[in-house]
N, C-alpha and C positions, 0 to 999 in steps of 0.2 A: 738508404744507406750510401747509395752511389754519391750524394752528395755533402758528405763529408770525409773532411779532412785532416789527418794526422801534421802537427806542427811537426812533429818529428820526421816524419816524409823528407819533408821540406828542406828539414837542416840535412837528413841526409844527403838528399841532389844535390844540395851546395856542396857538402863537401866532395860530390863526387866528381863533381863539373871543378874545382879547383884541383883533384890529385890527380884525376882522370884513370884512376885504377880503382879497382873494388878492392881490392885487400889493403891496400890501404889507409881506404877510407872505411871499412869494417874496422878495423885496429885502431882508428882515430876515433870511432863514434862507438867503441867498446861493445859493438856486436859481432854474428858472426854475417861469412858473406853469404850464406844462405839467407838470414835475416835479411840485410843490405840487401841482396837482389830482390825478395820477395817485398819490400817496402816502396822500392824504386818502381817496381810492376805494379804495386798498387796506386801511385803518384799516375803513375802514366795515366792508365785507366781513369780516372780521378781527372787528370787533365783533361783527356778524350786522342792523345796524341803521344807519337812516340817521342819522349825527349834525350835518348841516349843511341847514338851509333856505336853501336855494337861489333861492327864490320872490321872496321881498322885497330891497329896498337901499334899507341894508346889510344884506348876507346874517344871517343869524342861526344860533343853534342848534334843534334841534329839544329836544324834553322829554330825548330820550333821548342827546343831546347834552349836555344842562346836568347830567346827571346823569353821566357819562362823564369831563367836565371837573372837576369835583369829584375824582373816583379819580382820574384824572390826576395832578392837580396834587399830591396827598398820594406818590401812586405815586413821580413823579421826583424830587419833595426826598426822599424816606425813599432811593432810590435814591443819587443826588447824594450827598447828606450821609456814607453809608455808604461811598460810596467814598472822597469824603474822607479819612474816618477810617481805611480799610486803607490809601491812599496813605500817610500819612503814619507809621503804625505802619510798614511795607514800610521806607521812607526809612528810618525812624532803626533797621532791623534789618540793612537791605544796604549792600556795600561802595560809594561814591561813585563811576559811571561818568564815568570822567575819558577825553577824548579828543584826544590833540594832536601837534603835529607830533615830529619822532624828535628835535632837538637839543631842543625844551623839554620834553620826555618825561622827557629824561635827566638837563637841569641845573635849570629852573627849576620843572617841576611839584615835583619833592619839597623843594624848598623849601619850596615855597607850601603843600605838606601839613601840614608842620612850623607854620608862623607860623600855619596856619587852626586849627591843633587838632585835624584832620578825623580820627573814630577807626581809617578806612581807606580806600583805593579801589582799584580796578579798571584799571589807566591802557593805554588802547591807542593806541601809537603809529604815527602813519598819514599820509598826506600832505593836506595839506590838504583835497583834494576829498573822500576817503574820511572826512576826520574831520567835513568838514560834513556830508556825507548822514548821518553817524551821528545827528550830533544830528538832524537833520531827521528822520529817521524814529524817534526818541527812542528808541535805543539807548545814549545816552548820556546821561549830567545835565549834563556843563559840557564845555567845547572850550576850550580854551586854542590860541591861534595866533597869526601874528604880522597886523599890517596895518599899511595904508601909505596917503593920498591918492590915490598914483599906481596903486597896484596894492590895489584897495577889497575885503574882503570882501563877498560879497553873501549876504546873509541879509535875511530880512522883519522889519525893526526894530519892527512891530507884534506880533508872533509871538514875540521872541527879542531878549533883550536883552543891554546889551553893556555891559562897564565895562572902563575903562583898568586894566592891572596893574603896567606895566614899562615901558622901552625895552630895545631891542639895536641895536650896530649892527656890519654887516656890511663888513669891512676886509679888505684884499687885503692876502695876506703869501706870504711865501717864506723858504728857508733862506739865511744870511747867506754871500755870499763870504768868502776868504781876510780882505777888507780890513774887514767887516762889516759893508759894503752890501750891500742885497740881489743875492742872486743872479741875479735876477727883478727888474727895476725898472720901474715906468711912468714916464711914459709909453712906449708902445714905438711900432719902428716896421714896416714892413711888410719893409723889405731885412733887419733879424732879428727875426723876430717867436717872442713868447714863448709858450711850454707854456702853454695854461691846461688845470686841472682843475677841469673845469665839472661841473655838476650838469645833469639830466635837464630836458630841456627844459618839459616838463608840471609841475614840479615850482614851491612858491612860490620859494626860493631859484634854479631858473634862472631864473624871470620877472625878477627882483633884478639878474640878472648880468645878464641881456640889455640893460638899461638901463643898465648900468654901462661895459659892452663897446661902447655904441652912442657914448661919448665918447671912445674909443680911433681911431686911426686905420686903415681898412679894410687887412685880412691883418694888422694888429699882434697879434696873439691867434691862437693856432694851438689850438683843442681835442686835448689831446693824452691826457687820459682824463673818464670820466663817470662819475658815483655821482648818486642823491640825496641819499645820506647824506654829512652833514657829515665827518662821525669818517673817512670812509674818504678823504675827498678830505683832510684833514689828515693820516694817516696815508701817502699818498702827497708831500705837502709838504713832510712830514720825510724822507723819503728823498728829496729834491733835485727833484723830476719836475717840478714846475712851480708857477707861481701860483697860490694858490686866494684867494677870496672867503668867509671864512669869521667868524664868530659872535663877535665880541671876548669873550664871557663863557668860549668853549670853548679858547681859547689864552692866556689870560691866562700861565698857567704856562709857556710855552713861551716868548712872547714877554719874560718876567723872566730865563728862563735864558739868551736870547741863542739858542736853539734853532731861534728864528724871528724874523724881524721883519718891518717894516711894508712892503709894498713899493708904496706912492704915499699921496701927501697926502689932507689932507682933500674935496678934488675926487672919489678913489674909495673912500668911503664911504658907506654907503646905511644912517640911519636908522629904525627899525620900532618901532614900539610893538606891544606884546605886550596881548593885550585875551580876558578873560573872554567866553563865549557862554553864555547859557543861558534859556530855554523863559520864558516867563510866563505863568502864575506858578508859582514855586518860591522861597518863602520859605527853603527848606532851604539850597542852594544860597547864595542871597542873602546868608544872615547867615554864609555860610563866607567869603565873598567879601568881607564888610565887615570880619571879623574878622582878613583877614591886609590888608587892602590898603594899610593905612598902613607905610610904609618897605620892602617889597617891590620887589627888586631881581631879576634875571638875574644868574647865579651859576656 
């Protein structure tokens, strides 16, 4: 064990040998100085030699210190730089881990494939939470998803950054009666309250309807089946089962044929813009993202 080494050691003695205070350089390298000392104790050891004078303040290095910090400092940039360079060889050889929810999985990431140029990706379709832990634990290069004011994605904006791509917006429809009103009409009330086919409560889209439902009058809305997926609650819509809240981009055909139509005004629909995630820095990414973003719609 004695003969391994922590890269993070490493960068700590750098930064220690540059501030020449522990509290400092603890607050720089966002640990505490207990950490900080106990890593710098393990470097030494690890070296075989004292590399910090402890004696004076501000602390200083010893002989065998300043000469440590020299290979250091050559060490981590020939390190650094090297990975660099495979990072971004890597990039431009692998397919582009794309991660997003199942309706922009299906209609608006391959769009956006098309208009970036992008020579391929990887695309897993997953529900929100699964698709941010992806990126957070950098499984994935870019997250495509929807967000809202009301219902905020939460990512560390210093960490991972975010650019507008699109709108959608989420409209409540049903199949047309005889007369070709809907069959299905809000408002509704509680003495006949209507079929909804709602989506999974944990899911972004229930969170959507739960907001949506909360301007409805209590019992007007009866849950009558569940999906998270869009495609299955539309596919019960057209066989008559009930109201669903569904993705204006995924029924457009539907709603031209008279197969569906709108079932309440502008009062139940719920706008979303559709917003790029991805890590900084990744310049790769970045210029895929600039290169489709002008006229990029939901489709």
């Amino acid at each position: 064990m004695e003969d391994i080494v922590d890269i993070r050691w490493i960068e700590d003695f750098l930064s220690l040998a540059q501030t020449r205070s522990f509290s400092r350089s603890a607050e720089e390298r966002g640990i505490t100085q207990s950490a900080l000392s106990k890593r710098i104790r393990a470097l030494e050891q690890w070296v075989g030699a004292d590399l910090i004078d402890r004696r004076g303040f501000p602390m200083g290095l010893t002989p065998s210190g300043v000469l440590f910090a020299h290979a250091a400092r050559d060490g981590v940039k020939a390190l650094t730089d090297a990975r660099a360079a495979l990072r971004k060889e890597t990039r431009g050889r692998r397919l582009l881990r794309i991660a997003a929810g199942h309706t922009l999985a299906q209609g608006f990431v391959p769009q956006w494939l098309r208009a970036a140029g992008a020579p391929g990706a990887s695309i897993q379709a997953a529900n929100v939470h699964d698709a941010v832990l992806a990126l957070m634990e950098g499984e994935c290069d870019l997250l495509v998803c929807y967000d809202h004011p009301d219902l905020p994605l939460v990512v560390d904006r210093a960490q991972f950054e975010q650019v507008a791509a699109g709108t959608e917006s989420l409209v409540p429809v049903s199949v047309p009666a005889r007369s070709g009103a809907p069959l299905f009409a809000l408002p509704a009330s509680a003495d006949r309250p209507i079929p909804l086919l709602a989506y999974g409560k944990d899911s972004y889209f229930g969170r959507v309807v739960d907001v949506l439902t909360a301007r409805a009058s209590p019992g007007a809305l009866a849950r009558a089946c569940e999906s998270d997926m869009a495609d299955v609650l539309k596919a019960l819509a057209l066989t008559g089962q009930g109201l669903a809240w569904l993705p204006a981009s995924s029924v457009g055909a539907e709603l031209a044929q008279g197969r569906l139509v709108h079932a309440g005004g502008a009062a139940w629909r719920f706008e979303l813009d559709i917003v790029f995630v991805f890590a900084r820095p990744n310049d790769h990414v970045r210029a895929l993202v600039a290169a489709s973003h002008a006229g990029m719609r939901p489709g």
